[in-house]
C-alpha distance (Angstrom), angle and dihedral (degrees) to the residues before:
residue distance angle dihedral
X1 . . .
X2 4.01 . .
X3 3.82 112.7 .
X4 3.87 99.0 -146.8
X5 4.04 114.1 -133.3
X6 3.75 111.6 -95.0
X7 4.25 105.8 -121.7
X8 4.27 97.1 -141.7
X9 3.86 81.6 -178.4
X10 3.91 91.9 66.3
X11 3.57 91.8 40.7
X12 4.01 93.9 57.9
X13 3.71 93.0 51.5
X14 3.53 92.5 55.6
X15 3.70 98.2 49.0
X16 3.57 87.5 38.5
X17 3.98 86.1 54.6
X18 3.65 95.7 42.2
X19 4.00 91.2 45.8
X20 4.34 83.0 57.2
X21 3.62 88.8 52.6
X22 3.44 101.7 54.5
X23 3.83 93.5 41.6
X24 3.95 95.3 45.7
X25 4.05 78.9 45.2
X26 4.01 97.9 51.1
X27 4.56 83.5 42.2
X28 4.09 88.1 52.8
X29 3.50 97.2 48.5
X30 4.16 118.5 101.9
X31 3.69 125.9 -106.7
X32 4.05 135.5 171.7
X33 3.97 125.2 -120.8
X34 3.61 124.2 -163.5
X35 3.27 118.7 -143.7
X36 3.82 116.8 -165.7
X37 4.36 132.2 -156.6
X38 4.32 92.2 4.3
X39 3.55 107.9 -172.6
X40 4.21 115.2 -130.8
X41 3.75 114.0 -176.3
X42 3.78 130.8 -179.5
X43 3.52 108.1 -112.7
X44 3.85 128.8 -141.9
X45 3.53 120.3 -67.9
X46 3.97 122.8 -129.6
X47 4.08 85.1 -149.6
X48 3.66 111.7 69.0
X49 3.16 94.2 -165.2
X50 3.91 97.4 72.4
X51 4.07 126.0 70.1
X52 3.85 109.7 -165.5
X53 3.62 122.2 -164.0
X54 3.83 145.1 -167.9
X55 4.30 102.2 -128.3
X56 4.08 112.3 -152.2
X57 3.56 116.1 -177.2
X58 4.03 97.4 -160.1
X59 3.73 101.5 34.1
X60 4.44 136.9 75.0
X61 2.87 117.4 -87.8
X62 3.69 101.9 31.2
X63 4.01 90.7 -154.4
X64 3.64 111.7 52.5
X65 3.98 137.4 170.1
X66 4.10 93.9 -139.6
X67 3.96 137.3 17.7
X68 4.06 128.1 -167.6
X69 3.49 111.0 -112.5
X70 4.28 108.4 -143.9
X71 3.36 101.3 -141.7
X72 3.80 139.9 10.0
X73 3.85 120.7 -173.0
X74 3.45 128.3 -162.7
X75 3.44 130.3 -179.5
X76 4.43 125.7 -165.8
X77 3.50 143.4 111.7
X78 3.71 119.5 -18.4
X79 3.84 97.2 -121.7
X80 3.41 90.4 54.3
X81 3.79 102.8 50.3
X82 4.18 85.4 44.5
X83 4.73 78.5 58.4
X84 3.91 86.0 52.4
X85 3.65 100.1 41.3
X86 3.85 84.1 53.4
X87 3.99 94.5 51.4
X88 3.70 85.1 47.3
X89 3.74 98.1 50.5
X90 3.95 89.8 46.6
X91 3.53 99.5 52.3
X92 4.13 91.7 -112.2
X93 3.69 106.5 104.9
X94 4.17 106.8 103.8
X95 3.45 105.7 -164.9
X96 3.37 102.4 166.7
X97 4.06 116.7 144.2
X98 2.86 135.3 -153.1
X99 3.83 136.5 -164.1
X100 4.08 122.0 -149.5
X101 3.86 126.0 -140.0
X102 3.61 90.7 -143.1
X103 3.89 101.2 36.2
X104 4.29 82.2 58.7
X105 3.88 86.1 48.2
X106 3.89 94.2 -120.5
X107 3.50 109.7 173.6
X108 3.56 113.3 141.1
X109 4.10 131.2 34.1
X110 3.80 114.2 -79.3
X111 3.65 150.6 114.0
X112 3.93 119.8 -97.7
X113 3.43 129.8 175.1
X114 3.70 110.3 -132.4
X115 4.07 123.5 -138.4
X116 3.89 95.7 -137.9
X117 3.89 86.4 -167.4
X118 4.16 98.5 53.7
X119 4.25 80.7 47.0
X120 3.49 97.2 50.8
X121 3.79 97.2 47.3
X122 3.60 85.0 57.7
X123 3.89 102.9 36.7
X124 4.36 104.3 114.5
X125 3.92 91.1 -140.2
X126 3.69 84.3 65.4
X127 3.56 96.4 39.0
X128 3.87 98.7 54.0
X129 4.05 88.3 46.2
X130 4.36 81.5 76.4
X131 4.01 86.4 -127.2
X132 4.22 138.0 105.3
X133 3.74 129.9 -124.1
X134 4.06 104.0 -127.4
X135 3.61 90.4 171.1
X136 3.63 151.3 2.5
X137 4.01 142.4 -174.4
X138 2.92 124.6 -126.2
X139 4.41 89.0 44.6
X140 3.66 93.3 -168.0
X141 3.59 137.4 14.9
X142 3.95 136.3 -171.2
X143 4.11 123.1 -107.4
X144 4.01 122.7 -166.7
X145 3.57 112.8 -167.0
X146 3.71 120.4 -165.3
X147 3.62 136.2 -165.4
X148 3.85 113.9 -131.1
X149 4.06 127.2 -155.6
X150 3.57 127.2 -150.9
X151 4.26 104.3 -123.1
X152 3.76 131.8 159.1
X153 3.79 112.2 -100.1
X154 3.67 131.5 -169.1
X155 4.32 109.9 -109.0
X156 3.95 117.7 -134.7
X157 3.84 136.2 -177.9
X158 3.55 117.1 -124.5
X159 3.84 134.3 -162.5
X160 3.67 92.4 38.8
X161 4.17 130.5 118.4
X162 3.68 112.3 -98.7
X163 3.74 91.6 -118.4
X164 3.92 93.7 62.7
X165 3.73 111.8 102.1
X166 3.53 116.3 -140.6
X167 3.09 140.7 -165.5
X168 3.96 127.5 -161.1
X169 3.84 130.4 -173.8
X170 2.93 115.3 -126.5
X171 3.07 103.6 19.0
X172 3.92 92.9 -152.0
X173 3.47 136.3 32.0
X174 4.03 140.7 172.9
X175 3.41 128.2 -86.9
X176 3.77 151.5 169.7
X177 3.76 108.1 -106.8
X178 3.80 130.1 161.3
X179 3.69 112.1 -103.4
X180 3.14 101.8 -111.2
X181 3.78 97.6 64.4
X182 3.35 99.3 44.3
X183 3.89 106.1 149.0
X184 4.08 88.6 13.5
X185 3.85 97.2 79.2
X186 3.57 125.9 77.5
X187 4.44 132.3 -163.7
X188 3.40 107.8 -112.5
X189 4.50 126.9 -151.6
X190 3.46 125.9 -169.6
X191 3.62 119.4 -170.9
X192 4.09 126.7 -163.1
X193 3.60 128.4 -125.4
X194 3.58 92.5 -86.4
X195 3.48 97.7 40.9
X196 3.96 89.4 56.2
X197 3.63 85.1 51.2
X198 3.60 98.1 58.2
X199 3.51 99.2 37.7
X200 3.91 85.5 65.4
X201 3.76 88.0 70.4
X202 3.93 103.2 30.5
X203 3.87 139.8 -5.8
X204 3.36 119.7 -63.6
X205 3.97 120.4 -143.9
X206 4.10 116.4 -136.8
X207 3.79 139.8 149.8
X208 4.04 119.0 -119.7
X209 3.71 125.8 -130.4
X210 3.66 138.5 -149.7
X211 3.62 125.4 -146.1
X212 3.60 111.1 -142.3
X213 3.47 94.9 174.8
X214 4.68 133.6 -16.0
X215 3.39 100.3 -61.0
X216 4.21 102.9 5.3
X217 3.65 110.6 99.7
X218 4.03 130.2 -179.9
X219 3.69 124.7 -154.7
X220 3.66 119.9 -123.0
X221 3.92 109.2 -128.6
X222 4.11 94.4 -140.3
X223 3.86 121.8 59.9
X224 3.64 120.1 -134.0
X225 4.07 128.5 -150.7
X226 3.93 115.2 -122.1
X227 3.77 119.7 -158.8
X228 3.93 124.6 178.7
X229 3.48 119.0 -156.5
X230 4.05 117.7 -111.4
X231 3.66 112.9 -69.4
X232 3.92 96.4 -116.1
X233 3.49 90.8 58.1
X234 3.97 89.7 68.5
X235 3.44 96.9 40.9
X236 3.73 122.2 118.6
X237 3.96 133.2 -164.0
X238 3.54 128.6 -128.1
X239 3.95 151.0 125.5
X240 3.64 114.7 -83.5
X241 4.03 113.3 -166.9
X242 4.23 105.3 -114.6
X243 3.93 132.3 -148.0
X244 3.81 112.1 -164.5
X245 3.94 113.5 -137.5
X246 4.02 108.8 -158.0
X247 3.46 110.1 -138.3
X248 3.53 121.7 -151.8
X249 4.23 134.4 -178.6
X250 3.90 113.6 -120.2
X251 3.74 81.2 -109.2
X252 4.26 94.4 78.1
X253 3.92 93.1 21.3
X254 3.40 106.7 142.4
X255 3.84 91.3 -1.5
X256 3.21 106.1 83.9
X257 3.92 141.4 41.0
X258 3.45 118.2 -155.7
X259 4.67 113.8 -144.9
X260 3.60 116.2 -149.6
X261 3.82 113.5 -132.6
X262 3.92 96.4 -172.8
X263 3.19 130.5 112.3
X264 4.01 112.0 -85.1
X265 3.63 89.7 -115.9
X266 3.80 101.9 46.1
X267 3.74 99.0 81.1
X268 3.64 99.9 37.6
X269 3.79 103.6 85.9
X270 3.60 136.8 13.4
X271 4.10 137.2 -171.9
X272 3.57 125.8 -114.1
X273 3.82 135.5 166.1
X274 3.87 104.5 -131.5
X275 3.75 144.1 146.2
X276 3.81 111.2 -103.7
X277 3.67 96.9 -107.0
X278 3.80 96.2 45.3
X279 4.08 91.8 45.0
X280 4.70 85.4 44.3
X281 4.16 78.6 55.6
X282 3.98 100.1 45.0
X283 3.75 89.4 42.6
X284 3.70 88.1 47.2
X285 3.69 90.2 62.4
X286 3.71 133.7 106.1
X287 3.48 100.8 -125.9
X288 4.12 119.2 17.0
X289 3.71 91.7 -175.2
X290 3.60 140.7 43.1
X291 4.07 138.4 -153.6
X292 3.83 123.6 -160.9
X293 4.06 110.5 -137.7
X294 4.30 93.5 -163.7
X295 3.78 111.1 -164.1
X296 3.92 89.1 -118.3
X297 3.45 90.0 68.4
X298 3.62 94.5 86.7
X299 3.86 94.3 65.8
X300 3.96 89.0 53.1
X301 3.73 113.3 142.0
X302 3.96 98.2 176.9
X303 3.95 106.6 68.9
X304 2.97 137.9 -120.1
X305 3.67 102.4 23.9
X306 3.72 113.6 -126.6
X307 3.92 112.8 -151.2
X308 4.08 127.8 168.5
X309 3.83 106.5 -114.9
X310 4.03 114.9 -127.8
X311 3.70 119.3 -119.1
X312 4.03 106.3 -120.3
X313 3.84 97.6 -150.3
X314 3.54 117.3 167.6
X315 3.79 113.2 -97.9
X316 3.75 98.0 -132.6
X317 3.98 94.4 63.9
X318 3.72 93.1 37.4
X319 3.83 88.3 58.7
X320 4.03 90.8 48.4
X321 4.08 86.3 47.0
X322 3.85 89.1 -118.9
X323 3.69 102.9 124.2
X324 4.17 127.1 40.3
X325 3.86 140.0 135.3
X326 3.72 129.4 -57.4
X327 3.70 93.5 -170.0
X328 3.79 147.4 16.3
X329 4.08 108.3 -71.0
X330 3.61 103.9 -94.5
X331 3.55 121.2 -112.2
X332 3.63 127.3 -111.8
X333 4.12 118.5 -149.7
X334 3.91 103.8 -167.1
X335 4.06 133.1 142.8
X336 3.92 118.0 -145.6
X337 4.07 114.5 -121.5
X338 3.93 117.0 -160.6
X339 3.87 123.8 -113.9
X340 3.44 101.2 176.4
X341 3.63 120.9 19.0
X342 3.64 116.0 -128.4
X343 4.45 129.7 -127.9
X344 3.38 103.4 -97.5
X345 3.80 113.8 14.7
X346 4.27 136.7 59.8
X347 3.56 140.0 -101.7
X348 3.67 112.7 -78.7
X349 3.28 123.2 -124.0
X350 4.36 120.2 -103.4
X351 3.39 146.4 139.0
């Protein structure tokens, strides 16, 4: 009997063939993915004259442009769930959805409730991820559509101290409002530090807004011009109550004390001409007031010392001119006694 000769290269194919099989088998076969907190948004309408809205009955605001869906869960080949697992894990997977007026066929003001499921089977994000949505939570979820009109409302500048003139050109513009509140709503600016700072000297160019709802905002088409009137023009004068902050170099640190001579009622208050938010912030302060220690006032031979006190205004409303000086600095009369005597020289002299 002939014992034929085994062919090992034969053998490895197969197992090589039959090891593919069961791997491309175990990639094809189904699995589910979660997917927690997706984000759906209303995108922007082609039709300006319609304003659609998520409602929620438990949550602020009650009118909203997006909502967090729970969960998400998709179901498709195994390979392909592993891909958006990965994304997830890495911070790369941009799932954010988002649902179109006109896709939904909204033409005309109502409330509809909205079969998240049905959406989400359709929704391209999903589609191009190569999976299926199985399941979803919230299942439904409420729609108001409203029908905007274009009206003439009154511009305003917010953000700014009620003593600030402005003035705003034009004073009205058109806008999209809902019906309802047609000659309620007003366009709203808002202009930044800088912006306020400039428009003191010349006109300053910004869009309005209207807010349709907390947190929904439309664009006004036509710019407007903002200017504020000068700075002194708003400014107000009054006492301000003042804590002196002694200043010393690192030289007397910890050396040297410094003893007011003043009357107890000289350094306690000074005047100012502010605007009421910038004099709120200086009086807010630690110290309103400040006295210079200088290192040659150890060798001082006519006592007590008499120094003008700084004014300690905060920088951001002396840059916008809103805060300065009602009167000379006050003067501080004060002698220096010594704490620690230093290598090299004597005690000064003090009460």
């Amino acid at each position: 009997m002939t014992v034929k000769k085994i062919k090992f290269g034969k053998i490895a194919i197969v197992v090589f063939l039959t090891a593919l099989i069961w791997v491309w088998a175990d990639l094809a076969r189904d699995e589910q993915l979660d997917l927690p907190d997706v984000s759906m948004e209303v995108a922007k309408s082609s039709n300006p004259e319609l304003w659609v809205s998520f409602v929620s009955e438990r949550e602020e605001p009650a009118l909203r442009t997006s909502v967090t869906l729970k969960s998400v869960v998709l179901k498709g080949p195994a390979r392909r769930v592993t891909g958006v697992k990965l994304q997830r894990n890495e911070g790369t997977l941009n799932l954010n959805l988002f649902l179109s007026p006109e896709r939904e066929k909204m033409t005309k003001a109502e409330v509809r409730s909205l079969d998240v499921l049905s959406f989400l089977k359709g929704s391209d994000e999903i589609r191009q991820l190569g999976l299926t949505v199985v399941d979803c939570e919230p299942k439904q979820l409420t729609l108001r559509v409203q029908e905007l009109v274009k009206t003439a409302v009154t511009v305003e500048c917010a953000g700014l101290d009620s003593s600030v003139q402005v003035k705003i050109q034009p004073e009205t513009v058109e806008a999209y409002v809902p019906k309802e509140e047609t000659g309620v709503r007003k366009a709203t600016v808002r202009l930044s530090p800088d912006e306020q700072t400039r428009a003191k000297n010349e006109p300053v160019e910004t869009t309005p807004y209207v807010e349709l709802a907390p947190g929904q905002r439309r664009d006004v088409s036509a710019p407007v011009k903002v200017t504020l009137a000068p700075a002194q023009n708003a400014l107000l004068s009054d006492w301000v109550p003042a804590t002196v902050a002694i200043c010393f170099s690192q030289n007397m640190q910890g050396k040297y004390s410094v003893v007011l001579e003043n009357d107890p009622t000289e350094l306690t208050r000074v005047m100012i001409r502010a605007t009421p938010l910038a004099k709120q912030a200086y009086a807010q302060m630690r110290y309103q007031i400040l006295l210079y220690i200088q290192d040659s006032d150890r060798q001082a031979t006519e006592l007590p010392i008499r120094r003008e006190v700084v004014f300690n205004f905060p920088p951001e409303y002396v840059q916008k001119g809103e805060i300065e000086a009602d009167q000379t600095p006050p003067t501080a009369r004060f002698t220096l006694r010594q704490l620690v005597e230093a290598p090299g020289t004597t005690a000064e002299t003090g009460p």
